[in-house]
C-alpha positions as a Markdown table, in Angstrom:
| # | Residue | x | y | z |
|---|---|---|---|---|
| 1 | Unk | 0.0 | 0.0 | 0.0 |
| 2 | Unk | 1.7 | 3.3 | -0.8 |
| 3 | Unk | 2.5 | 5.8 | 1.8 |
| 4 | Unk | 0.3 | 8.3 | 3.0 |
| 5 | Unk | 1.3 | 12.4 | 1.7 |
| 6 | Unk | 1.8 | 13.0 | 5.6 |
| 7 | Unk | 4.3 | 9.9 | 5.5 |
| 8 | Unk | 5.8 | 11.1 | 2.3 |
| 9 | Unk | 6.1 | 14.3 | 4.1 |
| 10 | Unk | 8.0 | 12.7 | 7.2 |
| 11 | Unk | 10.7 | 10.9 | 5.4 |
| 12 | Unk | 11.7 | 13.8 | 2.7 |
| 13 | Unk | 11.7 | 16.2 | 5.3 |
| 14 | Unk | 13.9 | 14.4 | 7.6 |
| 15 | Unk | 16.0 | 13.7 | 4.3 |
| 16 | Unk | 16.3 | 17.7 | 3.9 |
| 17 | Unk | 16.9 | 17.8 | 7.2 |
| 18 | Unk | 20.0 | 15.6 | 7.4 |
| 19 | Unk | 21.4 | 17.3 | 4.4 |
| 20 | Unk | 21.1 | 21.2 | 6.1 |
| 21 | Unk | 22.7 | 19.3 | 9.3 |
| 22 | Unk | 25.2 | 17.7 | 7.3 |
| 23 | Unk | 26.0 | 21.5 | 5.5 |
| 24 | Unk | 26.1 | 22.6 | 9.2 |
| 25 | Unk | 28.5 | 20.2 | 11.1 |
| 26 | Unk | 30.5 | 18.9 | 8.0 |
| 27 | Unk | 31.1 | 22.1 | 5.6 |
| 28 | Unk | 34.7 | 22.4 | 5.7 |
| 29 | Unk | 35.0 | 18.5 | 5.1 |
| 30 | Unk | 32.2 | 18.4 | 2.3 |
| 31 | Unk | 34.2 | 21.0 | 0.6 |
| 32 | Unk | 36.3 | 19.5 | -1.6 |
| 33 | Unk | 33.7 | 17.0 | -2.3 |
| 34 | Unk | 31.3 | 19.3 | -3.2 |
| 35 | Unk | 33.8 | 21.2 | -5.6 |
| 36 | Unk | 35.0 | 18.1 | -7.3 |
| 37 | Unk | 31.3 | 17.0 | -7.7 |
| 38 | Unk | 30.9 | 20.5 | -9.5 |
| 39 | Unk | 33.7 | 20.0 | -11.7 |
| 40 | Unk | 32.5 | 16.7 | -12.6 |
| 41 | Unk | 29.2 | 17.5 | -13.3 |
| 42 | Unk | 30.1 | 20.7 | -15.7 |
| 43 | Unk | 32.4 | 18.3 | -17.7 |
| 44 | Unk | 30.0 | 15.2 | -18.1 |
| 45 | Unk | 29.3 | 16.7 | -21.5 |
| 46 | Unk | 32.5 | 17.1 | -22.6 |
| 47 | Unk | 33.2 | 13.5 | -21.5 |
| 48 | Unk | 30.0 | 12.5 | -23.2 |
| 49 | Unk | 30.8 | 14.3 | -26.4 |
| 50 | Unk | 34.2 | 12.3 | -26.7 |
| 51 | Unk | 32.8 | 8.9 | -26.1 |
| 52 | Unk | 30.0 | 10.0 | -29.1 |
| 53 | Unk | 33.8 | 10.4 | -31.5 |
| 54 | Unk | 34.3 | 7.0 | -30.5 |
| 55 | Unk | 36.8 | 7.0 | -27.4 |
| 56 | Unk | 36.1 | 4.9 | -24.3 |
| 57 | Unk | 34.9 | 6.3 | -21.0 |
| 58 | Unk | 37.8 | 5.4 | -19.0 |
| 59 | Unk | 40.3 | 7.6 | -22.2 |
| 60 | Unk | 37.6 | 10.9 | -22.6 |
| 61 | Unk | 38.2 | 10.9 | -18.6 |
| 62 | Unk | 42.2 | 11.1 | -19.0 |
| 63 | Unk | 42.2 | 13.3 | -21.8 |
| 64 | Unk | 39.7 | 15.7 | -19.9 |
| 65 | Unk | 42.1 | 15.5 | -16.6 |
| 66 | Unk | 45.1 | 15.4 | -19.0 |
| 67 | Unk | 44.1 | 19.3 | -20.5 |
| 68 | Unk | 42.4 | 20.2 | -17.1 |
| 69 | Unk | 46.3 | 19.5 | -15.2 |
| 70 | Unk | 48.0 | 21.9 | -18.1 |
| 71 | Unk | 45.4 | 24.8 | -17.7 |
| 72 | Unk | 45.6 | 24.7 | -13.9 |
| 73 | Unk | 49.5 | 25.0 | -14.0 |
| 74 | Unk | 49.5 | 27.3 | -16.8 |
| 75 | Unk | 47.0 | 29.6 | -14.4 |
| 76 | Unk | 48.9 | 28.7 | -11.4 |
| 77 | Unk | 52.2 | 30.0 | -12.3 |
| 78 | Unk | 51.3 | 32.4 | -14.8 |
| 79 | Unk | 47.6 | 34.1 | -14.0 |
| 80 | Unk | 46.8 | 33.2 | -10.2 |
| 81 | Unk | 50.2 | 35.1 | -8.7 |
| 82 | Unk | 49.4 | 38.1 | -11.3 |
| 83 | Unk | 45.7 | 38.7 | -10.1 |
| 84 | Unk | 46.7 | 38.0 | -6.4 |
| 85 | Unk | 49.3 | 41.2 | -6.6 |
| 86 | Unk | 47.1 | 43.3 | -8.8 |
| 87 | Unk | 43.9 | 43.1 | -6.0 |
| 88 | Unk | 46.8 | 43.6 | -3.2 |
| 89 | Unk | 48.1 | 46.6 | -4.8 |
| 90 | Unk | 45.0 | 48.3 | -5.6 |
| 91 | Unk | 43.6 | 47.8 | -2.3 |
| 92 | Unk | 47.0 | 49.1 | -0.9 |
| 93 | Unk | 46.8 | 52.3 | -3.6 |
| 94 | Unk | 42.9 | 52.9 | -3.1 |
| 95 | Unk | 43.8 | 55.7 | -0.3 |
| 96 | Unk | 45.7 | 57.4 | -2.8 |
| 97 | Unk | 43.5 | 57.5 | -5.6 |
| 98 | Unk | 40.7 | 58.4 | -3.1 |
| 99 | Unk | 42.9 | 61.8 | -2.4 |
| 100 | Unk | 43.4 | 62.3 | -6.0 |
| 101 | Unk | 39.7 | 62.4 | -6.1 |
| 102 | Unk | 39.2 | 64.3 | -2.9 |
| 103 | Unk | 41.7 | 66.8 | -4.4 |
| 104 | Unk | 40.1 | 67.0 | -8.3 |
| 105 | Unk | 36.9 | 68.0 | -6.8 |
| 106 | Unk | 38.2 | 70.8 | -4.6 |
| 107 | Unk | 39.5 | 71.7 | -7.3 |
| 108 | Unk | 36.7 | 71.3 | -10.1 |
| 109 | Unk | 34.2 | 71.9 | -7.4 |
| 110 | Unk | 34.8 | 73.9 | -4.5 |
| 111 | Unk | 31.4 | 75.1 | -3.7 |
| 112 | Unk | 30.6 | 71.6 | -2.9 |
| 113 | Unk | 33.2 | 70.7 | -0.6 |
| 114 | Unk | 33.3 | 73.6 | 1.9 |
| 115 | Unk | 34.7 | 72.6 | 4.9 |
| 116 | Unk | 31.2 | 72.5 | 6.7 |
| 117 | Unk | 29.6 | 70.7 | 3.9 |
| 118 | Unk | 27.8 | 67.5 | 4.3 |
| 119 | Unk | 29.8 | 65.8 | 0.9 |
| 120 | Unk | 33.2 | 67.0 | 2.5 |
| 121 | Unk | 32.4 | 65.5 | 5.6 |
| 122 | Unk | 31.7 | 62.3 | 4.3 |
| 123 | Unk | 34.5 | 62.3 | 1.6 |
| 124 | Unk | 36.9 | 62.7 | 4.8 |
| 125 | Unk | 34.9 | 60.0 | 6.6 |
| 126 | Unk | 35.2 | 57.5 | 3.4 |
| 127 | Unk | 38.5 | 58.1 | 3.2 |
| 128 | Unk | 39.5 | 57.3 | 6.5 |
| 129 | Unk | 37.7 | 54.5 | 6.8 |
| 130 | Unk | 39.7 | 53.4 | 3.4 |
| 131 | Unk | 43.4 | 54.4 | 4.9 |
| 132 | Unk | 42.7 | 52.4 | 8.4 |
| 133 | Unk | 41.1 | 49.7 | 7.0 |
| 134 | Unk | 42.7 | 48.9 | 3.3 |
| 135 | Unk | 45.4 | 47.3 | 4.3 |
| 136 | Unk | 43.3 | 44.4 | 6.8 |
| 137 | Unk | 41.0 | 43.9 | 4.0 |
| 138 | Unk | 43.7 | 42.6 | 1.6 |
| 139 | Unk | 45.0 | 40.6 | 4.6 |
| 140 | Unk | 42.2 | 39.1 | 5.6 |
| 141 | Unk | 40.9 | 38.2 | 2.2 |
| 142 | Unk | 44.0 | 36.3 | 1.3 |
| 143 | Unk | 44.1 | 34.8 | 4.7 |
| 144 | Unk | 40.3 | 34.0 | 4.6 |
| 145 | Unk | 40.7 | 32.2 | 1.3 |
| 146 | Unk | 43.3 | 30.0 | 2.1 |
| 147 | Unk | 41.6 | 29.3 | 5.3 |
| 148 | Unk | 38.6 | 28.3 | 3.5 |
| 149 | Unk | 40.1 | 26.3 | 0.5 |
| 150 | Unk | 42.6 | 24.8 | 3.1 |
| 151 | Unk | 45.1 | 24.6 | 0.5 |
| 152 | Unk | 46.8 | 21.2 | -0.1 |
| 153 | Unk | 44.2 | 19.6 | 1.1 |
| 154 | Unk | 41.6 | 21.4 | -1.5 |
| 155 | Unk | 44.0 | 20.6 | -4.4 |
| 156 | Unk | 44.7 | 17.0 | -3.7 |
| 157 | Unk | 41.7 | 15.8 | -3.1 |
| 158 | Unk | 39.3 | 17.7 | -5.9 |
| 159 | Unk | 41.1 | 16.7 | -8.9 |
| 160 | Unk | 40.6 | 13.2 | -7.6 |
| 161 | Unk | 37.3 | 13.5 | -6.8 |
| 162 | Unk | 36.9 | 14.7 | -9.9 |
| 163 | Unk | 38.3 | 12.1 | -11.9 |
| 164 | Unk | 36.2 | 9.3 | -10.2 |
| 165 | Unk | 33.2 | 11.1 | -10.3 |
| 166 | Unk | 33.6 | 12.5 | -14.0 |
| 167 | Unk | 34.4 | 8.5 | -14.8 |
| 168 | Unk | 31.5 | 6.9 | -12.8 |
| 169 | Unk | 29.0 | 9.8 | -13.6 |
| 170 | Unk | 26.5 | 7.2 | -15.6 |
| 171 | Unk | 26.8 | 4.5 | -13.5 |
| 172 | Unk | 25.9 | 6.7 | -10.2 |
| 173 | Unk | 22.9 | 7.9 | -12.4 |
| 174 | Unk | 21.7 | 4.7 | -13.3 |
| 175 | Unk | 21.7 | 3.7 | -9.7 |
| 176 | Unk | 20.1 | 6.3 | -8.3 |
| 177 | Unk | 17.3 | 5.7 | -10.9 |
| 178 | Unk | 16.9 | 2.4 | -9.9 |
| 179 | Unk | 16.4 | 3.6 | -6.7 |
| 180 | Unk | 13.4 | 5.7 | -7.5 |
| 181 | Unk | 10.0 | 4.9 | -5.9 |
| 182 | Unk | 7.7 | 3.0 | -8.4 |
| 183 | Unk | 5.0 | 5.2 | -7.5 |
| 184 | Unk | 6.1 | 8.3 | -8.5 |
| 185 | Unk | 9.3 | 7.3 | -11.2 |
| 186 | Unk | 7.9 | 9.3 | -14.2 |
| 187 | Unk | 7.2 | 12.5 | -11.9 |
| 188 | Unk | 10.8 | 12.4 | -10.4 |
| 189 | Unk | 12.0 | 11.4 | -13.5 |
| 190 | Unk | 10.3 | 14.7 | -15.4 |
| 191 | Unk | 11.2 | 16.9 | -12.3 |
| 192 | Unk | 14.6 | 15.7 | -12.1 |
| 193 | Unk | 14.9 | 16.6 | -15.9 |
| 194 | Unk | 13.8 | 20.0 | -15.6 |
| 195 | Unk | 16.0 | 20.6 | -12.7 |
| 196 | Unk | 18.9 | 19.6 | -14.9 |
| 197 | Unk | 18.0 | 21.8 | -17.7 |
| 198 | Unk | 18.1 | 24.2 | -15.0 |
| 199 | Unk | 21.5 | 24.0 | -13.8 |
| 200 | Unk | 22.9 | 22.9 | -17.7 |
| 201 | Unk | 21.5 | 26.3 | -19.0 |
| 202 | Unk | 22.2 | 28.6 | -15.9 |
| 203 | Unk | 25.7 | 26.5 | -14.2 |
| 204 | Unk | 27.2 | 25.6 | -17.2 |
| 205 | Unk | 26.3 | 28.3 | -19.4 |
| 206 | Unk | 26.6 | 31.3 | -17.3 |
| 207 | Unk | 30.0 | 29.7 | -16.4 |
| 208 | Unk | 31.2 | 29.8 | -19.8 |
| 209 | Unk | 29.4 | 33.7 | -20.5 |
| 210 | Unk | 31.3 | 34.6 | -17.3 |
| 211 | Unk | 35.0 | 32.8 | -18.4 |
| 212 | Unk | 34.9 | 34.5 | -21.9 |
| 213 | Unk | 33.5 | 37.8 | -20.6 |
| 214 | Unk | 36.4 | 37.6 | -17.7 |
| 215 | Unk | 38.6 | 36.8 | -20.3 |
| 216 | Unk | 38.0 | 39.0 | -22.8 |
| 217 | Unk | 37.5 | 42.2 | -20.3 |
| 218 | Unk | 41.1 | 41.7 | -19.0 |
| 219 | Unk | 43.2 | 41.5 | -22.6 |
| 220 | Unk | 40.9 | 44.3 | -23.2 |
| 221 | Unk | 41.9 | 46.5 | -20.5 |
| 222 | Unk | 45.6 | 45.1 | -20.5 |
| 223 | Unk | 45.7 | 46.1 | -23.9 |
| 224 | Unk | 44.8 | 49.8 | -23.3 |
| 225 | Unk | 47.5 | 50.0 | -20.9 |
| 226 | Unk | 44.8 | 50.5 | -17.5 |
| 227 | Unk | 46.6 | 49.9 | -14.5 |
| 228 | Unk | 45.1 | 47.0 | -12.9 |
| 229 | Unk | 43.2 | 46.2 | -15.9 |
| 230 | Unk | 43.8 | 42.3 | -15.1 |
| 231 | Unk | 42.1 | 42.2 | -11.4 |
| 232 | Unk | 39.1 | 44.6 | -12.9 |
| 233 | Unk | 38.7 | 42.5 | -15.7 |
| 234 | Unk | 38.4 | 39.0 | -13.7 |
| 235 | Unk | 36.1 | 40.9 | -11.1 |
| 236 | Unk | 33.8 | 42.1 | -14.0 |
| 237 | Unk | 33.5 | 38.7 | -15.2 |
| 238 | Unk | 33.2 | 36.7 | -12.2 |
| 239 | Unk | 30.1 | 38.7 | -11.4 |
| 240 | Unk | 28.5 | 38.8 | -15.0 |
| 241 | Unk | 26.0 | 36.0 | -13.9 |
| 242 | Unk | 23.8 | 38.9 | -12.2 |
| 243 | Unk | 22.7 | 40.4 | -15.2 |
| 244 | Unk | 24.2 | 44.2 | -15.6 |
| 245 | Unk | 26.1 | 43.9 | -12.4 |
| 246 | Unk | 29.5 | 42.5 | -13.7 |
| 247 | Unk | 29.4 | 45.3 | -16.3 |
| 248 | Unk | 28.0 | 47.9 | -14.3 |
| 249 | Unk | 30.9 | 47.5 | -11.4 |
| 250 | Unk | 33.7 | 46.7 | -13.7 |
| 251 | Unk | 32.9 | 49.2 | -16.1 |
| 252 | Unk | 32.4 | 51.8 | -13.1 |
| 253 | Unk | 36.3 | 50.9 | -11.8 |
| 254 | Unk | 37.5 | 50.6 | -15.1 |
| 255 | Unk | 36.5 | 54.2 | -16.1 |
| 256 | Unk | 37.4 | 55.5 | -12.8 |
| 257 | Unk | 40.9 | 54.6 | -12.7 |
| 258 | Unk | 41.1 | 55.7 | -16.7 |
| 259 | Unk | 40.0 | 59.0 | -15.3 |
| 260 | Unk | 43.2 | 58.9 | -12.8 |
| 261 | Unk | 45.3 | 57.7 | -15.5 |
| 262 | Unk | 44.3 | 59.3 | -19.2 |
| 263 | Unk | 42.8 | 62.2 | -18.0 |
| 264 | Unk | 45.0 | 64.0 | -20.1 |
| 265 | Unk | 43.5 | 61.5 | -23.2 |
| 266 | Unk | 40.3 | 61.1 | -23.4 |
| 267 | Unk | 40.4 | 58.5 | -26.4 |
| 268 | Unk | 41.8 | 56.5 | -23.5 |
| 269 | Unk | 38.6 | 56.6 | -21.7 |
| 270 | Unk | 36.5 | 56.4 | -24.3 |
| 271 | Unk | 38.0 | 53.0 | -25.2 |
| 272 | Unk | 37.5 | 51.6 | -22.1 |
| 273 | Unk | 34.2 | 52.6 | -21.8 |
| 274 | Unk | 34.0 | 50.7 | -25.4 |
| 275 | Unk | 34.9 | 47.6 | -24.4 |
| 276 | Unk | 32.7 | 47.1 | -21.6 |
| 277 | Unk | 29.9 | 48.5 | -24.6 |
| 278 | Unk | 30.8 | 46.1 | -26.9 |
| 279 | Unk | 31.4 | 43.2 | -24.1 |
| 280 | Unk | 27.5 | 44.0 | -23.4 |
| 281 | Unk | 26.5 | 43.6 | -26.8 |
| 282 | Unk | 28.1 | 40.5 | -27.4 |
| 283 | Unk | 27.0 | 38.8 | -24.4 |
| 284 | Unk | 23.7 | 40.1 | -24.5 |
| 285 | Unk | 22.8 | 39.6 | -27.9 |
| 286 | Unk | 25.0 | 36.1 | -28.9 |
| 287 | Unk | 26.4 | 34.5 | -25.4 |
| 288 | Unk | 23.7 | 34.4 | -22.9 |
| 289 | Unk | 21.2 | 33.3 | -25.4 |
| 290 | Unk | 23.5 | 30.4 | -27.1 |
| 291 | Unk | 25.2 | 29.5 | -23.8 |
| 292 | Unk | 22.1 | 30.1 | -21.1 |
| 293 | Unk | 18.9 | 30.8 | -23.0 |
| 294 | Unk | 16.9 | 33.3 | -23.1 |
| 295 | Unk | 15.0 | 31.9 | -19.8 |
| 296 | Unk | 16.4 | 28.8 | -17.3 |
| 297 | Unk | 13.6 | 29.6 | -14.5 |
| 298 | Unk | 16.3 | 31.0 | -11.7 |
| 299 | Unk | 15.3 | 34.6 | -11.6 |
| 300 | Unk | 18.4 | 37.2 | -10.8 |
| 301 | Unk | 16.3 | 37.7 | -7.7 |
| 302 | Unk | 16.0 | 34.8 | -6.6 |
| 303 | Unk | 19.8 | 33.8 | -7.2 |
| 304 | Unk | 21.0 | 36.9 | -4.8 |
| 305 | Unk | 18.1 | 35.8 | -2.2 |
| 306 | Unk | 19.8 | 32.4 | -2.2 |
| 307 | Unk | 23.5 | 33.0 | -2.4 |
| 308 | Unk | 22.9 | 35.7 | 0.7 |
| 309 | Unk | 20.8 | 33.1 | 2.6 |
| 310 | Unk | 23.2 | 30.1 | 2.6 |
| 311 | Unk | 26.2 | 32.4 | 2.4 |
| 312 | Unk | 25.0 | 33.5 | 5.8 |
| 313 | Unk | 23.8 | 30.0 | 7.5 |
| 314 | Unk | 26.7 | 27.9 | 6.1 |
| 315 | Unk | 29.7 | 30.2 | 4.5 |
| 316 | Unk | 31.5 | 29.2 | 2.0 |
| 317 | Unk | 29.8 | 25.8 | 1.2 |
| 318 | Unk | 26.7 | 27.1 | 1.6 |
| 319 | Unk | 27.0 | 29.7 | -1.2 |
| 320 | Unk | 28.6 | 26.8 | -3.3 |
| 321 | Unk | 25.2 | 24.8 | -3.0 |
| 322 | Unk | 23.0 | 27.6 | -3.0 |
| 323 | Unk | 22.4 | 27.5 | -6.8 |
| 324 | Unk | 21.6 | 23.9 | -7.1 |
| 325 | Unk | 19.1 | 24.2 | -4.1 |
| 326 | Unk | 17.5 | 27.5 | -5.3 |
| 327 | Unk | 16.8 | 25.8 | -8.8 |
| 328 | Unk | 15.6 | 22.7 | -7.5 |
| 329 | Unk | 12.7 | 24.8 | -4.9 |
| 330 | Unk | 11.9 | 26.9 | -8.0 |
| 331 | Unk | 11.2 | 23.5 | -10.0 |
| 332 | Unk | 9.7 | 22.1 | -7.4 |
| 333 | Unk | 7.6 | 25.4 | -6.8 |
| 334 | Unk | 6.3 | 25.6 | -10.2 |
| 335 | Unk | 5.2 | 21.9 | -9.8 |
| 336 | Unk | 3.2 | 22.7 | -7.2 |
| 337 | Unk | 1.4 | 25.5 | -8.5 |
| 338 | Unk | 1.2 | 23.2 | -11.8 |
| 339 | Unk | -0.7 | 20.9 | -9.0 |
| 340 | Unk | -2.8 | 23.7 | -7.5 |
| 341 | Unk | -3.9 | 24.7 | -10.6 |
| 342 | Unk | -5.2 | 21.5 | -11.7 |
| 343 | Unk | -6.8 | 20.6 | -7.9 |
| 344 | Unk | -10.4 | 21.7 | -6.6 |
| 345 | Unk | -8.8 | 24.4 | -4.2 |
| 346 | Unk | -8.5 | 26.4 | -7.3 |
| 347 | Unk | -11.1 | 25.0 | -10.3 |
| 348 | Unk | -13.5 | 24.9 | -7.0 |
| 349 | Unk | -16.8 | 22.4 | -6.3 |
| 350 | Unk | -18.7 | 22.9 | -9.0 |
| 351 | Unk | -15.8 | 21.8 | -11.7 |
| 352 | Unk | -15.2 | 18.7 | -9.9 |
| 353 | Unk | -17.4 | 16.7 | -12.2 |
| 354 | Unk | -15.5 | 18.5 | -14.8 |
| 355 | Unk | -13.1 | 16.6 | -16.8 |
| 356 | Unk | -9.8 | 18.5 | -17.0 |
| 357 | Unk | -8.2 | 18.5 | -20.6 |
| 358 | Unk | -4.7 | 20.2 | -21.5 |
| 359 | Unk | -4.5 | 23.1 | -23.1 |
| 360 | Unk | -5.5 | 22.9 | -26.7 |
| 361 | Unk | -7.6 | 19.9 | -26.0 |
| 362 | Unk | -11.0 | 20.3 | -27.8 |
| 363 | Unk | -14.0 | 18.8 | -25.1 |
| 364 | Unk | -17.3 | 17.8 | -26.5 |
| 365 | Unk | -20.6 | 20.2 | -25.5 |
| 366 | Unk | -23.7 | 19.2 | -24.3 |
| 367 | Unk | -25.0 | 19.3 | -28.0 |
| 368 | Unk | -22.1 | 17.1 | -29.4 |
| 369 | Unk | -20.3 | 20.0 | -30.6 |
| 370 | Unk | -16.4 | 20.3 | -29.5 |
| 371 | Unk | -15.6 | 23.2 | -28.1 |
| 372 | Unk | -11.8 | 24.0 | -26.9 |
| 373 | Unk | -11.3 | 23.4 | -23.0 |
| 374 | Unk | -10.6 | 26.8 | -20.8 |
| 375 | Unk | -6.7 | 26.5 | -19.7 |
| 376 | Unk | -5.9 | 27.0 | -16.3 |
| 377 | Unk | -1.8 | 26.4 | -16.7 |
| 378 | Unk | 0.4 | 27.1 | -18.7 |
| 379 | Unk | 1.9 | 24.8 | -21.3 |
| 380 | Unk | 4.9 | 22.6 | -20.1 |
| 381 | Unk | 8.2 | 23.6 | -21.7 |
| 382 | Unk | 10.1 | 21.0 | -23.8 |
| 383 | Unk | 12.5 | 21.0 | -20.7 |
| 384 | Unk | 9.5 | 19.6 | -18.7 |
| 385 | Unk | 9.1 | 16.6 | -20.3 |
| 386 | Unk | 11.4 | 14.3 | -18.6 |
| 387 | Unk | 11.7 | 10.7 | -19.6 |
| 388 | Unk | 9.3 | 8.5 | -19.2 |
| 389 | Unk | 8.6 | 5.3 | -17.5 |
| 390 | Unk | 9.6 | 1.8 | -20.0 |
């Protein structure tokens, strides 16, 4: 006899509850776990696509690890050291250029920063605050970091992980599917699907907008000569997957140091302030919607609600998991209003005798004449239609 919905309730809460516990108590453990399982996951394709060209599992996992090794050294040597002393020298130099700023508008401006004004008040405040407190902030974000990614530790172990995950991926899937109650198979089966699509179109595509428009910001900027251009660059694309944000802040610290630095040019400026123009174009109108699509179902919103949520509750792994868990409650949130549309709480009584047709279906009339059923949901996506049962 199948379970009661106040059973089913019982056991998949205390499921979700072992998982938050196990996010609470084991964080710093699960890390590298987590990470590796990440890595594995965004490469499954990749793995995939060389088995389809005709090489075994066991050699697309190699070759993937093999080119994976040679980028990580190539960035650890070359790229890693060069954005870890561009973000400690312009946190070291953000003092100055706040004076240089501070002084430009005394001088541009000097109506506005009379010594009992409110804006030359705070300007002194700011700057203050930047001057006594610059210095610990680079400090503690390198010493954070490495406290976080535990460093020998986090580099053995993820590549392994990796490896055996990336290797096994099809197998674990198979197995878990096995494991699916008979019951409900196809619906976990659909919603898994759509959960997937989720994370495919937002994880591994916004990852790829983000690597390319990091990439391309910082040989832009580096090109132009901008000091720090490198750091800027990678911060601008790191934080592309809030839509306007990466570009808004990079270009905003882009054009601010050109202002310190070509003010005597102003062709200098401009082309900064181009390539954060033409980096919005490009992503907007030929990245995002190849890469991500034009709609995965994780609203900007509800990303920053998430990331800020688990951030908070469980640090550093918490933010890592916070994408996964925030498109699997908005799958299974549009499930359940898929649900409540179709239930009596929302047809009411009097449509109960009613038979319920999908949208498009044509119902017969009392006279015999078909007439096209009222739709209460909308149509499922092509992402929603999961496998079915065999």
């Amino acid at each position: 006899m199948a379970l009661t919905v106040r059973d089913q309730l019982k056991y998949w809460g205390a499921a979700a509850a072992v998982f938050l516990l196990a996010l609470w108590f084991l964080g710093s453990v699960m890390l590298p776990f987590l990470v590796g399982g990440a890595i594995a996951y965004f490469l499954d394709p990749v793995a995939d696509r060389l088995e389809a060209l005709g090489l075994s599992r066991t050699l697309a996992t190699v070759v993937i690890s093999v080119v994976a090794l040679m980028i990580f050294i190539v960035a650890g040597l070359l790229i890693v050291p060069l954005l870890v002393q561009q973000l400690v020298a312009l946190i070291n130099e953000a003092p100055q250029l706040f004076d240089q700023l501070q002084k430009f508008l005394t001088h541009r401006f000097p109506q506005l920063l009379d010594q009992n004004s409110v804006v030359h008040q705070t300007l002194i405040s700011v700057g203050e605050t930047i001057k006594s407190q610059g210095g610990k902030l680079a400090n503690s974000l390198l010493t954070s970091a490495m406290t976080v990614i535990s460093a020998v530790v986090f580099i053995v172990v993820v590549p392994v992980v990796a490896f055996y995950l990336l290797l096994d991926w099809d197998r674990m899937v198979a197995h878990i599917d096995s494991w699916l109650p008979r019951e409900h198979r196809s619906v976990i089966r659909r919603l898994a699907g759509e959960i997937d699509d989720v994370l495919a179109g937002f994880v591994r595509g916004q990852l790829t907008v983000c690597l390319i428009l990091g990439t391309y910001y910082a040989l832009g900027l580096m090109l132009v000569g901008l000091q720090f251009g490198l750091i800027v660059g990678a911060i601008a694309g790191f934080i592309t997957f809030i839509p306007y944000l990466g570009a808004i802040t990079g270009g905003s610290i882009a054009i601010g140091l050109a202002l310190f630095q070509y003010w005597d040019h102003p062709w200098w400026i401009a082309a900064v302030a181009g390539i954060f123009a033409v980096g919005q174009t490009v992503e907007g109108n030929f990245l995002t919607p190849k890469l991500v699509g034009h709609s995965v179902g994780l609203h900007p919103v509800w990303l920053l609600f998430a990331l800020s949520a688990f951030g908070t509750i469980f640090g550093f792994v918490g933010m890592l998991v916070a994408v996964p868990v925030a498109a699997t409650l908005g799958v299974l949130a549009r499930f359940g209003v898929r649900q409540y549309m179709n239930s009596l709480l929302y047809r009411g009584i009097d449509a109960a005798e009613e038979p319920v047709a999908s949208p498009g279906e044509e119902l017969p009339r009392p006279g015999g004449a078909p007439h096209a059923a009222p739709s209460h949901s909308p149509a499922p996506s092509p992402a929603a239609q999961g496998p079915q049962d065999a």
